[in-house]
N, C-alpha and C positions, 0 to 999 in steps of 0.2 A: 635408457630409462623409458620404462613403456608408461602410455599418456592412452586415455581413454575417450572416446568421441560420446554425444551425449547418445547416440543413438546403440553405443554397445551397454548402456547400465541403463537408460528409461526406455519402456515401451512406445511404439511408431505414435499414440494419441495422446499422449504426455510429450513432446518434442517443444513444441510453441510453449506451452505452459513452460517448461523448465528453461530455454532460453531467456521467455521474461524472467523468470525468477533469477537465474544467475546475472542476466541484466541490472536487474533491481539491485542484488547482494552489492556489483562495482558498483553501482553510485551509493550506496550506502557509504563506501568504503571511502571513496572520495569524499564524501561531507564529511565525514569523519576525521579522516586524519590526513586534509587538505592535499594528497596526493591520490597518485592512481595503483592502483591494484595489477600486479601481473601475472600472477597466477593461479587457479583455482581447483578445490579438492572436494573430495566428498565418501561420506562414510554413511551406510547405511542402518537404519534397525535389525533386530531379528525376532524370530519368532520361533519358539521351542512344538517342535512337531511330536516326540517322541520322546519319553525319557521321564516322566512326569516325578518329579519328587525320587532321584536315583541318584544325582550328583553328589548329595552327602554325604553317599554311601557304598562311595567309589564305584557307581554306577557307568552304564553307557546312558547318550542323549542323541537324540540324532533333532537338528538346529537348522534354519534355516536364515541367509540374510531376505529382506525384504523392500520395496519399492521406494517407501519410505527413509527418506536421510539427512543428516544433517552436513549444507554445504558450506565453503570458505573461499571470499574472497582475500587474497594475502600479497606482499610483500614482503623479499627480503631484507633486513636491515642490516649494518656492519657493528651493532655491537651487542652486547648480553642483556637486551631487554626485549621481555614478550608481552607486546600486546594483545587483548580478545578483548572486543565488542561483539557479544552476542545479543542478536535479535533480544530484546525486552531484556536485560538484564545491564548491570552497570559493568563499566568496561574494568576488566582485571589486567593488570599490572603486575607482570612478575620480573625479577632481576636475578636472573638466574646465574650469576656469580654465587652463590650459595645454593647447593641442591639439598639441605637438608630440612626435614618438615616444621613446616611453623604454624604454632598451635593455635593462632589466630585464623591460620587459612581452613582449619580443618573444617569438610560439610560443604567445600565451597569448589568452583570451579579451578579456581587460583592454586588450590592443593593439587587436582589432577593435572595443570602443566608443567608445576614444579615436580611433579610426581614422573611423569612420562620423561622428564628430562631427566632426572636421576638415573633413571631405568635405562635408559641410552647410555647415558655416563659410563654406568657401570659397567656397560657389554661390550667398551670401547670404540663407539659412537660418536661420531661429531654433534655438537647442538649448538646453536648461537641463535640470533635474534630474527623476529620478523611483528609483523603487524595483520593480524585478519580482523576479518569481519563476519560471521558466521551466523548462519538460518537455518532454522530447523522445522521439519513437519512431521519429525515420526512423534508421536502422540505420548504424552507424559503419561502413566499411572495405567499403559494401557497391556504392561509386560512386557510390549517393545525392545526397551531399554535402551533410552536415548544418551544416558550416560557411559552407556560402553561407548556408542557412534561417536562422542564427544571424545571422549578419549583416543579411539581409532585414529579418528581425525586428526590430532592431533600428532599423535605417532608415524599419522602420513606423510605430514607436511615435514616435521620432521627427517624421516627418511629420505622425502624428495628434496629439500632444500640444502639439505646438507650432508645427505648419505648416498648420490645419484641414485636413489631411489633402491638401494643392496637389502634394506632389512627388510626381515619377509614377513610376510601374511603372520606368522605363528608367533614371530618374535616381539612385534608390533602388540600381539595381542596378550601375550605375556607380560611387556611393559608395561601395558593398559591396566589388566589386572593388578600387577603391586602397587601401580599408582594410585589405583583406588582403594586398595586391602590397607595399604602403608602410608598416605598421605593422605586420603579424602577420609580415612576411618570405617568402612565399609566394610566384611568379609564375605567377600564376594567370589563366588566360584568364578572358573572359565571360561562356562558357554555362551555367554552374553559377548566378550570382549573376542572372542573366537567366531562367531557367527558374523560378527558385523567386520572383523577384517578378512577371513576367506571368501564371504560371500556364496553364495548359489547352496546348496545343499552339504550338511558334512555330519559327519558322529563323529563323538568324544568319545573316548574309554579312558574313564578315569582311576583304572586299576592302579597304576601308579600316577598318583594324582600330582607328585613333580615333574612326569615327563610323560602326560595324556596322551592316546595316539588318537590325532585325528587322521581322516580321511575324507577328501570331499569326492562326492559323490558325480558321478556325468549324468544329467537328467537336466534334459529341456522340458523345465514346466510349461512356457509360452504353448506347446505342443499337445497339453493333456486335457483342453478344451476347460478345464475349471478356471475357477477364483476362488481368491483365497483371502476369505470374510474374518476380519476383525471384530467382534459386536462388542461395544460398551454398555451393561448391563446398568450404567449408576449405581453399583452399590456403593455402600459404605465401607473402606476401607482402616475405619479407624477403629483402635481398639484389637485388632487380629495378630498383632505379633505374639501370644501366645499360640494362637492357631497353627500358626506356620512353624514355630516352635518346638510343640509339639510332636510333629511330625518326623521327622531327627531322633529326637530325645526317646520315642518309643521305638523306631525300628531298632536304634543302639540297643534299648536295651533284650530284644530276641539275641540278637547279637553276641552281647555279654553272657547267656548263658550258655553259649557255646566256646567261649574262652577267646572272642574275637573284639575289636574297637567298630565294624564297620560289617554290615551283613556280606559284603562282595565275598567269595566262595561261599558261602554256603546255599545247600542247593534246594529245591522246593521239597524234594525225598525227606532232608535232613529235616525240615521246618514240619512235615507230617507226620515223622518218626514220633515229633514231641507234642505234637500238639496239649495234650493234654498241660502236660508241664508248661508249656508259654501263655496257655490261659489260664493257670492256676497265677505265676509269677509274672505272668508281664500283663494281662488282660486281655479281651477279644480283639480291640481293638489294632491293637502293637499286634497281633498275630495275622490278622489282616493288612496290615499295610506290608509288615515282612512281605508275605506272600505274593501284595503287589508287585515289590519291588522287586523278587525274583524273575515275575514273568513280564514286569515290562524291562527289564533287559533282554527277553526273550525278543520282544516283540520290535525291538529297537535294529537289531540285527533284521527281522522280517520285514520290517520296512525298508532296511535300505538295499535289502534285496533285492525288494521287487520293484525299487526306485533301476537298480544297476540293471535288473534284467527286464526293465520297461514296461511291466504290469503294474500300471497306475491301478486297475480296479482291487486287484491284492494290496498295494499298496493304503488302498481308500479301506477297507476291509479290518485291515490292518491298527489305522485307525479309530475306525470306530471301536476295536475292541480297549485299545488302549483309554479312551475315553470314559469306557463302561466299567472298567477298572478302578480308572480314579475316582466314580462316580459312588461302584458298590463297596469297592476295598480301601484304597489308599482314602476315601471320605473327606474331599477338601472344596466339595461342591459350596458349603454353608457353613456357618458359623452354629455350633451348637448352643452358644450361647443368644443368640438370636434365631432362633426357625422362624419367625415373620417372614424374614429378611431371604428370600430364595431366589433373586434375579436372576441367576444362575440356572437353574433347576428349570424356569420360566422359558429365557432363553433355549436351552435344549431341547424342552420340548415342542417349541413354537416349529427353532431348524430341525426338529425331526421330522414335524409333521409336514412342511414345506417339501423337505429332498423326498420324503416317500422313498427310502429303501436305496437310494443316488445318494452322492458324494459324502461327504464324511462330516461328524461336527463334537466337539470335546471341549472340556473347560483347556483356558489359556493361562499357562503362568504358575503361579503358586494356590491360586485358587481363594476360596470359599467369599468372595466379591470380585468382581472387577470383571472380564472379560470370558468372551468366548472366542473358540476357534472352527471353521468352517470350511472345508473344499465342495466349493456349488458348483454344479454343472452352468454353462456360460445358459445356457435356455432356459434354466431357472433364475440367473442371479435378481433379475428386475423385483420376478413376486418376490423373494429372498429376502429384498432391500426394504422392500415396501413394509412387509410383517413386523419386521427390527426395527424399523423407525418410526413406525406407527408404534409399537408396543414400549419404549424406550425412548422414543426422542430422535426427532429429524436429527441426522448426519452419526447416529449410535453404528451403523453400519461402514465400516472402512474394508473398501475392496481394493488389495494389494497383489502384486506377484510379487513370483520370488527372483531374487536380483541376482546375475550371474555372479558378478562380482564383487567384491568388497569395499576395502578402504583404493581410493584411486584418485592421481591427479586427471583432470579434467581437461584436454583438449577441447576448447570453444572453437 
C-alpha cells in the first residue's frame, strides 16, 4: 500500500506550513478524543479547466486536482462507529451498522459518510470504524468543491484502513458521487469527485455517462513557468439557480428537435443545417449555447493534446478560446436578471489587460458570479495579485498548482 511524503503532493515553499498544519490537525485530534492519532490522509480540490457547461450533455471536461485539500488526522477503532470532527463544524456520529439513508442526515456531512460506506458495501468492500479529525483550505463557494475532497477523503481512509489501500482512484470517486447524488440529496455529476481522487490533470467523456472514460493526462505543470489564479469576484450567488438551470434545459431542447435527450452526437454541420428552425423553436439563445457546446468538446480534446504533446502555449491559446466561448455563447458570465452586477466581466477584463496577450484567464465554474480562472506567467503573478485584490478585496486572489495526485494517505 503506497503512502505519500509531503514533499510528493505540496510544493518545495509550502513544506513548513503543511507540517505545522498536520502538526496542529494531531493535537487537535488528541484534545478531542483524549487519544493519539496514527495516521493521516488528504484529498484535494479541483478545478474544471475545459469543458464549460458539456457535462449535462454527455459532454467531454478536461478537470484538474489542485493545491488546495482537505486533510485528516485518524485512528483506527474496532467497532461500527464513525467519528468526524471537522475544523469549525459539530462532530458527526455515524453508526454504520445500518447503511441506509436517514432523512434527518440529509444536506449534512453525516449523509456523505453513511453514503461512501454503503458505496463500499455494496462493491464488496470492508468498512468498520475509525475517529478523524479533519481541515480543510480549499475555499467554500469558490467552485473548488470542497465537498467532493470531503467525500474522497473519506473513501481514502476507507480504502486504506480497511481495504490495504486496493480501491482505486475511479471507484473511490464513483462511491463519492452516489454518496452525494443518493444520501446528501445532491445531483451531482462526476468531475468534481473524479478530479479530486486522480488528481494532476484528466478528461472525462461522458458519452456513456455510467461508464465515463477518463484519462489522466502526463504533464508537469510545476514545469510550465505559470500559476494558476483563483479570483474571487464577491458576487452574489443568490437567487441564480434558475440561471444555471437554464442552461440544460435550453441546450435539451435543440436537442429534442432532432429526436435526441442530450446534444452529444450531433454535430455543428447538423445545428447549421437548422439554424433557422432552432431560432424559430428554441430561440437564439438555446442556438448559441448548442453551438457552444459542440466546439467546446472540440476544444476539450485540444487542450489535452497539447497538454500530452507539451505545448503549454497551445494549450494556453486553447484556453482562452474556451473562455471567449462561454463569455459570447454559452452567456454565464452575468445574471440577466441583474446587469449591475458584472464582477465577472470586471474581473476579465482587469486579467486581460494585466497578461497583455501571455497566459490565459476564463470564468470558473458554473458562472454568472463567483470566480474566475487564470494561467499567469510566474513574472507577472505579483502585478496579477496586486490588481485583484486591490479591485475585490485583499486575499480575492488564490494562487494554486496543480496537485499530481489525488486522494492519498500521508507519510509524515
Amino acid at each position: 500500500m503506497k503512502t505519500y511524503k509531503l514533499s510528493d503532493i505540496y510544493t518545495e515553499d509550502k513544506i513548513s506550513f503543511q507540517q505545522d498544519r498536520y502538526a496542529q490537525a494531531a493535537k487537535s485530534f488528541e484534545e478531542i478524543f483524549s487519544c493519539k492519532s496514527e495516521r493521516f490522509f488528504s484529498a484535494p480540490g479541483r478545478t474544471e479547466v475545459g469543458g464549460n457547461h458539456t457535462d449535462h450533455n454527455l459532454g467531454k471536461v478536461l478537470a484538474a486536482g489542485v493545491s488546495l485539500d482537505v486533510i485528516a488526522a485518524t485512528l483506527k477503532t474496532d467497532d461500527s462507529i464513525i467519528e468526524v470532527k471537522s475544523a469549525g463544524f459539530e462532530k458527526d456520529v455515524v453508526d454504520i451498522t445500518s447503511l441506509d439513508p436517514v432523512k434527518s442526515e440529509k444536506n449534512s456531512s453525516a449523509a456523505l459518510i453513511r453514503g461512501v460506506c454503503r458505496g463500499f458495501a455494496d462493491r464488496g468492500y470492508k468498512i468498520g470504524g475509525f475517529k478523524a479529525y479533519t481541515t480543510s483550505n480549499v475555499l467554500k463557494g469558490s467552485g473548488l468543491s470542497s465537498s467532493a475532497a470531503f467525500e474522497v477523503l473519506i473513501g481514502t481512509i476507507l480504502s486504506c484502513l480497511y481495504n490495504d489501500g486496493e480501491v482505486s482512484d475511479v471507484e473511490i470517486a464513483q462511491i463519492a458521487q452516489f454518496a452525494e447524488n443518493e444520501f446528501f440529496g445532491k445531483p451531482s455529476g462526476l468531475m468534481d469527485q473524479m478530479a479530486s481522487s486522480v488528481g494532476g490533470f484528466i478528461t472525462i467523456d461522458f458519452k456513456d455517462v455510467k461508464n465515463p472514460v477518463i484519462n489522466k493526462l502526463d504533464f508537469d505543470f510545476a514545469s510550465s513557468g505559470h500559476s494558476l489564479c483563483i479570483v474571487d469576484t464577491k458576487g452574489n450567488h443568490a437567487d441564480l439557480t434558475p440561471e444555471y438551470a437554464a442552461i440544460p434545459v435550453e441546450m435539451k431542447s435543440v436537442a429534442k428537435l432532432f429526436g435526441k435527450s442530450e446534444l452529444r452526437g450531433i454535430s455543428r454541420s447538423q445545428l447549421l443545417e437548422r439554424v433557422s428552425e432552432i431560432r424559430e423553436k428554441c430561440g437564439d439563445r438555446a442556438l448559441l449555447r448548442a453551438l457552444h457546446f459542440v466546439d467546446e468538446n472540440d476544444r476539450v480534446d485540444a487542450e489535452a493534446n497539447a497538454l500530452i504533446n507539451g505545448n503549454f502555449a497551445e494549450f494556453l491559446n486553447v484556453v482562452n478560446r474556451s473562455g471567449d466561448s462561454s463569455y459570447k455563447y454559452l452567456q454565464n458570465i452575468y445574471a440577466n436578471k441583474s446587469p449591475e452586477e458584472q464582477g465577472l466581466s470586471v474581473g476579465l477584463y482587469l486579467a486581460q489587460s494585466v497578461l497583455q496577450g501571455s497566459g490565459a484567464a476564463r470564468v470558473h465554474g458554473g458562472g454568472f458570479a463567483g470566480t474566475i480562472q487564470a494561467f499567469v506567467p510566474d513574472e507577472k503573478l505579483s502585478g496579477f495579485i496586486d490588481v485583484m485584490d486591490k479591485t475585490f478585496g485583499d486575499g480575492s486572489c488564490h494562487v494554486l498548482t496543480v496537485r499530481p495526485h489525488g486522494g492519498v494517505e500521508v507519510n509524515l
